[in-house]
C-alpha positions in Angstrom: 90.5 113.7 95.7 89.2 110.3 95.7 87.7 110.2 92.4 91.7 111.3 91.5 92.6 108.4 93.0 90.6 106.3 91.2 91.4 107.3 88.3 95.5 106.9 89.3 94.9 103.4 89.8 92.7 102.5 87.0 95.8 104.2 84.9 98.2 101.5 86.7 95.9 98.7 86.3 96.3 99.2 82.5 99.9 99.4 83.1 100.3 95.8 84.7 97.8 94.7 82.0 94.2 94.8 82.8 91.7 95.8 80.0 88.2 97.1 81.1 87.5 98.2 77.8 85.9 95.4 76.5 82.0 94.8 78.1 81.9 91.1 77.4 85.5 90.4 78.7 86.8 92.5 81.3 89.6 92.0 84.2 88.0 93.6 87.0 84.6 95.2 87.4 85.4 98.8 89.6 83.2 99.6 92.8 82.6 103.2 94.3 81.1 103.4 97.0 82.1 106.6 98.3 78.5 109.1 98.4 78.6 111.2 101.2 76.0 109.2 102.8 77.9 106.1 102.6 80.4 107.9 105.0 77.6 109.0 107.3 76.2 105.7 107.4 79.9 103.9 107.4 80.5 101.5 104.3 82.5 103.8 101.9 85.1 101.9 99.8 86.3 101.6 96.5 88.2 98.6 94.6 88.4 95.8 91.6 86.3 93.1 92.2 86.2 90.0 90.3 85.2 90.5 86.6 82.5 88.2 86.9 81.1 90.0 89.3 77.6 92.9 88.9 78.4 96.4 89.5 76.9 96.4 92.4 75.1 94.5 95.9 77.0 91.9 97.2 79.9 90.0 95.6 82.1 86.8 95.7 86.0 86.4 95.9 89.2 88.5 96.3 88.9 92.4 95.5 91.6 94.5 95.9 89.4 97.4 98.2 90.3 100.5 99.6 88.9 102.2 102.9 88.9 105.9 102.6 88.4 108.6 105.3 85.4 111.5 104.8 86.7 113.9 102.1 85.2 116.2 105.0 86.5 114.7 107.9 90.0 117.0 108.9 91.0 114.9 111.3 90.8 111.8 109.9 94.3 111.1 108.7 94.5 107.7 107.4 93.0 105.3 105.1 93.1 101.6 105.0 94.4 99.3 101.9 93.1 95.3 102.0 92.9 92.5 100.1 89.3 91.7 100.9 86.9 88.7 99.9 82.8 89.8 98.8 80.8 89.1 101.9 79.1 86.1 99.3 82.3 84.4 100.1 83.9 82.3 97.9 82.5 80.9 94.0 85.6 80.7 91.6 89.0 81.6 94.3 88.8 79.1 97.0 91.5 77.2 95.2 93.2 79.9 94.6 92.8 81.2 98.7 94.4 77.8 99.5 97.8 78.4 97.9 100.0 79.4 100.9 101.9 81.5 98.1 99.0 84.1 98.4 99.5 84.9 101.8 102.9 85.1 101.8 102.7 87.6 98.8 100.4 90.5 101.1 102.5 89.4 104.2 106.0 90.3 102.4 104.6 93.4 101.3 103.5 94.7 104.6 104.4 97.2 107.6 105.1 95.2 110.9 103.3 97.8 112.7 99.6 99.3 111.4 98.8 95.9 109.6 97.2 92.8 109.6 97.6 89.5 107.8 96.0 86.0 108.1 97.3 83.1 108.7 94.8 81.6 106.4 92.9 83.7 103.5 90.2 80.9 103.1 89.5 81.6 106.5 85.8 84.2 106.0 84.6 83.3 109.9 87.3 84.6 112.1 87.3 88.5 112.3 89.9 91.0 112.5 91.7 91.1 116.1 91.1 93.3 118.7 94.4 95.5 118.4 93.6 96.4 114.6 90.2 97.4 115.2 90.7 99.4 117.9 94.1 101.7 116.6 93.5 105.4 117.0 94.1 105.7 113.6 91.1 104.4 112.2 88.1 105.7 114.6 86.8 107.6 111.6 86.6 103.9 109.5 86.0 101.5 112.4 82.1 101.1 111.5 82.8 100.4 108.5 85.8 97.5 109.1 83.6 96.1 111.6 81.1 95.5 109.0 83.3 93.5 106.5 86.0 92.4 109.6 85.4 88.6 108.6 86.6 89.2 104.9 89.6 90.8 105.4 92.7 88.7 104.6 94.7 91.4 104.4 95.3 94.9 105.6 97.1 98.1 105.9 96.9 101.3 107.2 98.5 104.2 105.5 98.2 108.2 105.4 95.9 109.7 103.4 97.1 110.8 100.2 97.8 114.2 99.5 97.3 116.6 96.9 99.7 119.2 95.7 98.6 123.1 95.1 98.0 122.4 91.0 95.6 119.2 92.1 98.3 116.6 91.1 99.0 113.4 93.5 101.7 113.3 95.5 103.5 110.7 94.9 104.6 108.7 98.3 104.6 105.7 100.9 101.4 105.9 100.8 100.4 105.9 97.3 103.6 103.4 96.8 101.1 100.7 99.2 97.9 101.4 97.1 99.8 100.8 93.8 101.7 98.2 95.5 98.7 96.3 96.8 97.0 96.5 93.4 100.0 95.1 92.1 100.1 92.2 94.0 96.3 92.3 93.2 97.5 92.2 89.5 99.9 89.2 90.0 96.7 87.1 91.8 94.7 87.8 89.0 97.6 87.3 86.2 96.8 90.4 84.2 99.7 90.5 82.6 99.9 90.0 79.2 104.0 91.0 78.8 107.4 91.6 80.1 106.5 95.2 80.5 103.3 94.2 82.5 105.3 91.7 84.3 107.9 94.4 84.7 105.3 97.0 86.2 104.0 95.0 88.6 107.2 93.7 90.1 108.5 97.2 90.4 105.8 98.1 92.1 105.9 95.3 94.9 109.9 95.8 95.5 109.5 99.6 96.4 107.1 98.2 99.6 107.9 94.5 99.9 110.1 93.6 103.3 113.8 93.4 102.7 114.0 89.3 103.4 116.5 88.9 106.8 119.2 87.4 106.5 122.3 86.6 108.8 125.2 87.7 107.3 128.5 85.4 108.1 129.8 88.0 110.5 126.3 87.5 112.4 126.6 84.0 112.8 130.0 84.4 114.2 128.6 86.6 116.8 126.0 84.4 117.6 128.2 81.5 118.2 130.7 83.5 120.1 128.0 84.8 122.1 126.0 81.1 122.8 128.9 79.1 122.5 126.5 76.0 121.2 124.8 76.8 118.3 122.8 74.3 115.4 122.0 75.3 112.1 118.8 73.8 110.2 117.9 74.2 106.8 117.2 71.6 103.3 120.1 69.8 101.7 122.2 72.3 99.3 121.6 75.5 101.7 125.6 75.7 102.7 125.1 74.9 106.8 128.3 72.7 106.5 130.1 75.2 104.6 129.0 77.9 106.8 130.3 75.5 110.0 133.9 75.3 108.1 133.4 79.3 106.9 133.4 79.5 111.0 136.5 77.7 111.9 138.6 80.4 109.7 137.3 83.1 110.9 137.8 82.1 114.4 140.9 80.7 113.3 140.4 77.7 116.0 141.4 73.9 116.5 138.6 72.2 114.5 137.6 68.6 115.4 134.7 67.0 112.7 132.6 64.2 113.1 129.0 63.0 111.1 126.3 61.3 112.9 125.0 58.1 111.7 121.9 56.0 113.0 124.6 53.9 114.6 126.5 56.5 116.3 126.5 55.5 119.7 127.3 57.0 123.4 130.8 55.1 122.9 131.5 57.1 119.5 130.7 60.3 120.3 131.9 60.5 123.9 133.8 57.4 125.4 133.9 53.2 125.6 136.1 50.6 125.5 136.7 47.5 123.0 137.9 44.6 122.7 141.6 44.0 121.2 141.3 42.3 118.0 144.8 41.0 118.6 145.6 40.3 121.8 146.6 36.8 122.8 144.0 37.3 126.0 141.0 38.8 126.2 141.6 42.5 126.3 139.6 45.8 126.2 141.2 48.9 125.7 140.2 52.7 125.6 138.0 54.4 123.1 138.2 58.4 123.3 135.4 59.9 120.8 136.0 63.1 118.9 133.9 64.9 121.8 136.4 64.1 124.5 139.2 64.4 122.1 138.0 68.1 121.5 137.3 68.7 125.2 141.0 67.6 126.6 142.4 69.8 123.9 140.4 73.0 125.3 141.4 71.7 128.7 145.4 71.3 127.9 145.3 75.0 125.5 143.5 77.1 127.6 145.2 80.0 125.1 143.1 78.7 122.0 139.4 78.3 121.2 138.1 74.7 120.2 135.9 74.6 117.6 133.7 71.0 117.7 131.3 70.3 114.1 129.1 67.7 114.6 127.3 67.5 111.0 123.8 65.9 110.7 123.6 66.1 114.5 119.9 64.6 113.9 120.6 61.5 112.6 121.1 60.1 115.7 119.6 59.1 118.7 120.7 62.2 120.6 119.1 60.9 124.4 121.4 58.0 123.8 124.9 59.5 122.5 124.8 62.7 124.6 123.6 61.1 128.3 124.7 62.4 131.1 127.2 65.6 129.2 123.5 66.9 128.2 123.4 68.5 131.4 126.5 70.4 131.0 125.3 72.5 127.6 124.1 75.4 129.7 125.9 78.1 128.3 124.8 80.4 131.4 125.7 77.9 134.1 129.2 79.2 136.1 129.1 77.2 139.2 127.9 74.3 139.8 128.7 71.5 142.7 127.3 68.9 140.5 130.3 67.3 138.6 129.3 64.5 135.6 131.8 62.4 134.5 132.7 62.1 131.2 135.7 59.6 131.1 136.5 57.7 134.7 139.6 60.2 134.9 137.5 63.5 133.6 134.6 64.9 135.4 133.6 68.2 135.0 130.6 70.6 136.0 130.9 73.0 133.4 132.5 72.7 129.9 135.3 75.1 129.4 135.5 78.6 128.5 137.3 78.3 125.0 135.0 75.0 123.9 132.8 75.9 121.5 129.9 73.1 119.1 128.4 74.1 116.1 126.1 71.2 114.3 123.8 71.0 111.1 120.8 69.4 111.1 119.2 68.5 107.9 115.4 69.2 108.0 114.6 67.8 104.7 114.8 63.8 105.7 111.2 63.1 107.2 112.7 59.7 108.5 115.2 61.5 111.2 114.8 62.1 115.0 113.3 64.6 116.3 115.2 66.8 118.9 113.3 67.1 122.3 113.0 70.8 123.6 115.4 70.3 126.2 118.3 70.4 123.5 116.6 73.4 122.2 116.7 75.5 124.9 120.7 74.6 125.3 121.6 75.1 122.0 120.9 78.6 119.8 119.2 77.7 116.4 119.6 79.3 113.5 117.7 78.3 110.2 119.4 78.4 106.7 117.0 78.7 103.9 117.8 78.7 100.1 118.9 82.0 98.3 120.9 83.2 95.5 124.2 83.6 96.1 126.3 86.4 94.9 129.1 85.4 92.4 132.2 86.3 94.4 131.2 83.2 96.5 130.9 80.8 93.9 134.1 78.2 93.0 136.4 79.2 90.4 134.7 77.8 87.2 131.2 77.4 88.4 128.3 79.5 87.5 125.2 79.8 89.3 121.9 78.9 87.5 119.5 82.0 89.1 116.8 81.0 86.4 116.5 77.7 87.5 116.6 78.6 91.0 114.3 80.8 91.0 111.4 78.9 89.2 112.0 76.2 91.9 112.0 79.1 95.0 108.6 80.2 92.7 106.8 76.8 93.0 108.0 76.6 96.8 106.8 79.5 97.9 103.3 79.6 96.5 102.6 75.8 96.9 104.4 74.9 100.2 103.4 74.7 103.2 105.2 75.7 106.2 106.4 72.0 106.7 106.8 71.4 102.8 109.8 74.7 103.0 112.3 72.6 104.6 111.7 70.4 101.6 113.0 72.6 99.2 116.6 72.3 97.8 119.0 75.0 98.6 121.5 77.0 96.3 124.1 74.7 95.9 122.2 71.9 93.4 122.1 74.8 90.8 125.7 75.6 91.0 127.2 73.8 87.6 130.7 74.5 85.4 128.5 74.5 82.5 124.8 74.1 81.4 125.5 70.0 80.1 126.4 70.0 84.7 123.2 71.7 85.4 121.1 69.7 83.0 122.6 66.3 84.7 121.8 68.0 88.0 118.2 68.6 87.1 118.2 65.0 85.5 119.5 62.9 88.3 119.2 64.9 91.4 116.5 66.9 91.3 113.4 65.6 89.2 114.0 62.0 90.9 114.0 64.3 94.3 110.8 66.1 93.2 109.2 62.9 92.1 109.6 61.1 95.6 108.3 63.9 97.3 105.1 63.8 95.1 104.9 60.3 95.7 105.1 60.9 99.7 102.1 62.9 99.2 104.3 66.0 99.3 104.0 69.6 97.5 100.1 68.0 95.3 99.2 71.0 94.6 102.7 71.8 92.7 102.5 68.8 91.0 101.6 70.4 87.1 104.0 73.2 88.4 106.9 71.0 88.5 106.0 68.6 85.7 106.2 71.5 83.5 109.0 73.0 84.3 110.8 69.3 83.7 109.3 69.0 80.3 110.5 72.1 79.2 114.0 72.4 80.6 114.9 68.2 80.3 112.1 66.7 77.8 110.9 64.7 80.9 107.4 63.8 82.8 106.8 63.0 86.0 104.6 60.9 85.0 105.6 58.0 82.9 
């Protein structure tokens, strides 16, 4: 049954493009390991190793390796699929192990339970954890993960493929993770030679890969309504005003508005007094900021909800403009004998019941404050990260520009790092009436964007990525 499983995957390696015909050039070199001894002794596998690579003894860089059970071993019901380095380490992928797109390619096509995933695949020292090693499921196999538990990037446990009564394969999850995990193999290793390669593989990495999580409109609502004070995060161009403005008509509330500046002050936000300008003696007079302008509403219509957006809420000093109210975004807190005043004719221990916040935060500009954990904990946080966005929300007249977008969301997630995410511009810069729009866009927002970044020291290893892509869609370097 092995030996047809081999074969079944040598068939679908030729189907996303790899040739082992030819014995000077070849895409992979296929190990066997699977005697009966080799089970005895514990060391059975099979895989695609690097092409460069002998047919056998120890090897260097990614393989695409499988961990059977013993043909003869009933009980043993499950095998285990990796991505897995040769135990001589590293000689042509370390480069290639660096790219945070790599892991994020095994990680999306994963279980959450039964697996295991690194949080860095040029790491060959730390060994598997405790809680893979030790599942019941793989007591027939342990011995031989233990052995290669340092060079194991990747893994997942699946049930061991069956046969039908006329010897065919069934075809199932599990065989859908083996051909799915050579597929991603495949993409690593860029055998693909055509759109029906290309085709093949992708296929084969949607029917396993994670459906991405997203929160829906009516989720955010419900998380607002349910928190009361809520901040969403994300890049420039990933709709968290929008969103903020999508949520005052659904809740169909009184909206105040207000943008923080690196000026906005205690006396903006909340209260102060100034001087009259033209009073014949010196005179101050009363300055209400939108937050007590939103609060006495709530208080005077206790029959309507009070929607306050603060957008960029980050690009102030927040210690400073929030004070003493700080203390009273505690959406738990009920009673309290502590009263803080807010105006000298409003003090309050708890904001009111119908008083809801929502602010954005722009995680993009590096030069912004950063919010203490204190704020955190009062506040729900939701991040907003760029997508495609389905036609029925686009303006009347506009078109959205998916191959664009997704070249960029390419380059971003294999060349990012976590930090270097939030960097990337969301859905709404590649949103044009017409391709001479888009091509502006790409010429005066986006490749000068791209080219700071680079010259912040931002997203190097992108850096022929992007320059590419600019040559070819605008005639432009980023290098002059």
């Amino acid at each position: 049954m092995i030996d047809q499983i081999i074969t079944y995957l040598e068939q679908k390696a030729r189907e996303f493009g790899a040739d082992n015909s030819n014995e000077v050039v070849k895409d992979y070199v296929l190990r066997r390991n699977i005697k009966p001894e080799a089970f005895q002794t514990g060391g059975a596998y099979f895989g695609f190793i690097h092409p460069e690579e002998e047919p056998s003894g120890p090897y260097h860089d990614f393989s695409f390796v499988v961990f059977p059970s013993s043909p003869g071993d009933e009980d043993a019901k499950y095998w285990v699929v990796c991505l897995g380095i040769g135990s001589l380490g590293f000689k042509n992928d370390f480069e290639l192990a660096t790219y945070p797109g790599v892991r994020r390619l095994f990680q999306s096509i994963m279980k959450e339970e039964d697996s295991f995933c690194k949080t860095d695949f040029s790491d060959i020292e730390t060994s598997l954890p405790k809680f893979f090693l030790q599942n019941e499921k793989i007591v027939s196999i342990r011995k031989t993960l233990d052995t290669y538990k340092k060079v194991l990037p990747a893994c997942q446990i699946i049930e061991k493929p069956q046969i039908d009564e006329h010897g065919d394969i069934i075809e199932n999850e599990s065989i859908d993770y083996l051909v799915g995990f050579l597929a991603a193999y495949a993409k690593l290793r860029n055998w693909a030679s055509n759109d029906r390669h290309r085709k093949a593989i992708a296929e084969s990495i949607s029917k396993i890969k994670r459906p991405i999580e997203t929160l829906s409109r009516d989720d955010i609502k419900n998380v607002l309504l349910q928190r009361k004070y809520l901040i969403m995060e994300g890049a420039p161009g990933t709709g968290k005003t929008r969103m903020a403005h999508l949520l005052a008509q659904d809740l169909n509330v009184q909206t105040f508005f207000t943008q923080f500046h690196a000026e906005t002050s205690y006396s903006d936000f909340i209260w102060g007094i100034r001087p009259k300008l033209n009073a014949e003696n010196i005179a101050y007079e009363e300055v209400k900021g939108k937050f007590v302008e939103a609060l006495e509403y709530a208080l005077q219509n206790s029959d309507e909800n009070i929607l306050l957006i603060i957008d960029e809420i980050n690009r102030a000093n927040l210690s400073n403009i929030l004070g003493p109210i700080f203390y009273l975004f505690e959406y738990q807190r009920t009673n309290s004998d502590i009263k803080i005043e807010i105006t000298p004719d409003l003090k309050l221990s708890t904001l009111p019941d119908n008083f809801y916040v929502v602010a954005t935060m722009n995680t993009a500009d590096r030069s912004l404050a950063v919010v203490d954990f204190a704020l955190r904990r009062r506040f729900a946080w939701l991040t907003f990260y760029p997508m495609s966005i389905p036609r029925r929300d686009l303006p009347n007249g506009y078109k959205f520009y998916k191959k664009d977008f997704e070249r960029f969301d390419d380059i971003f997630k294999w060349y990012a790092s976590s930090n270097e995410l939030n960097l990337q511009p969301g859905q709404a810069y590649f949103i044009a009436r017409d391709d001479g729009e888009m091509k502006n866009r790409i010429t005066y927002e986006l490749f000068p964007l791209i080219k700071e970044y680079l010259q912040e020291g931002l997203l190097l290893p992108a850096k022929e990525e992007f320059n590419a892509y600019f040559q070819n869609r605008i005639g432009k370097s980023l290098v002059e």
